[in-house]
N, C-alpha and C positions, 0 to 999 in steps of 0.2 A: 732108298738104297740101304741095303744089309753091312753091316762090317765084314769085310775080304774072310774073317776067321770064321762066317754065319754064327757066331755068339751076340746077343744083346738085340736090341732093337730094331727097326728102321728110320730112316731119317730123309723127307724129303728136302731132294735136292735140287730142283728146278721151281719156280713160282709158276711157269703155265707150259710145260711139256716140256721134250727135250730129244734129241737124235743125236745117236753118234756118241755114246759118252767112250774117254778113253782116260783110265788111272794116268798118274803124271809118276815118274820113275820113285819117287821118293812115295810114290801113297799118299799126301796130303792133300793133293786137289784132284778134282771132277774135270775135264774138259766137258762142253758139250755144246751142241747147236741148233737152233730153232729155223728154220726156212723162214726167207729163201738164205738170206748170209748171217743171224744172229750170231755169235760164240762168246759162249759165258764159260769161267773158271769158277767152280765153286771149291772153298778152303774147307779142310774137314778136320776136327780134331779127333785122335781116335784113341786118347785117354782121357780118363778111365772108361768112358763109355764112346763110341762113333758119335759126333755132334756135328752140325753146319756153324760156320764161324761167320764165313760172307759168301757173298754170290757177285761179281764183277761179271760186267759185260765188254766186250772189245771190237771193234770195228776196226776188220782185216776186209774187208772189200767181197768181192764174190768169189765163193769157188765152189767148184760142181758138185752134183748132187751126185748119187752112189747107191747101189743096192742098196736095198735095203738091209739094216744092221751093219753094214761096211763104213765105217771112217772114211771119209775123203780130205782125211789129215791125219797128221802123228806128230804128237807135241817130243821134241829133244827127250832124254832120259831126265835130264837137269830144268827141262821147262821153259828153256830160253829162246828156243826156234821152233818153228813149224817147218813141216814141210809140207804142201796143201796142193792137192790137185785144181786147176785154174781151166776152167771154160774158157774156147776161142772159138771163131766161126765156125770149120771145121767137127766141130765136137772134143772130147775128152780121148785121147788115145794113150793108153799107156802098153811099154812094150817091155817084156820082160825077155832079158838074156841069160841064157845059162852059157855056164866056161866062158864069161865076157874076158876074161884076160887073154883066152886063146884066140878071142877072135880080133881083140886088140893087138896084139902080136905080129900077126899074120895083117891086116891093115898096115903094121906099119912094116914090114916086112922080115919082120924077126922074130922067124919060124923057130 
């Protein structure tokens, strides 16, 4: 991984591969995930030069796989919740609404 400014070095940040990485709001840590449910945080310091500080691993249970390069999660701005797309028999269905307030509205009858 390059420093966000492409000044200085690289620095690996995985020990054996990695999918899915996503900065965490403040720029300190790596999310990322290894199939089929691994997710490891790695800590970065990024004075005076980008460095790996540690690599934690966490066991959050399953959830779905995803295009490839697409996250099938998104950690808080603050890093304290996930929100993680979850496998059920069915499949993964996600549905996106546009003008959801109008069509809430109108559900509930107040047009």
């Amino acid at each position: 991984m390059k420093a966000l400014s492409g000044e200085g070095g690289r620095v690996q940040v995985s020990a054996g591969g990695g999918n899915e990485p996503r900065w965490s709001g403040d720029g300190k840590r790596v999310y990322y995930r290894t199939y089929p449910s691994r997710f490891f945080i790695a800590t970065l310091s990024t004075s005076p030069t980008i460095a790996l500080v540690s690599r934690d691993s966490l066991e959050l249970g399953t959830f779905a796989a995803t295009a490839a390069g697409t996250p099938g999660y998104s950690p808080s701005p603050d890093g304290s919740k996930f929100v993680m797309l979850q496998p059920d028999a069915a499949g993964v269905r996600v549905i996106s609404v546009s003008n959801w307030l109008s069509e809430l509205r109108a559900r509930l009858g107040r047009n």
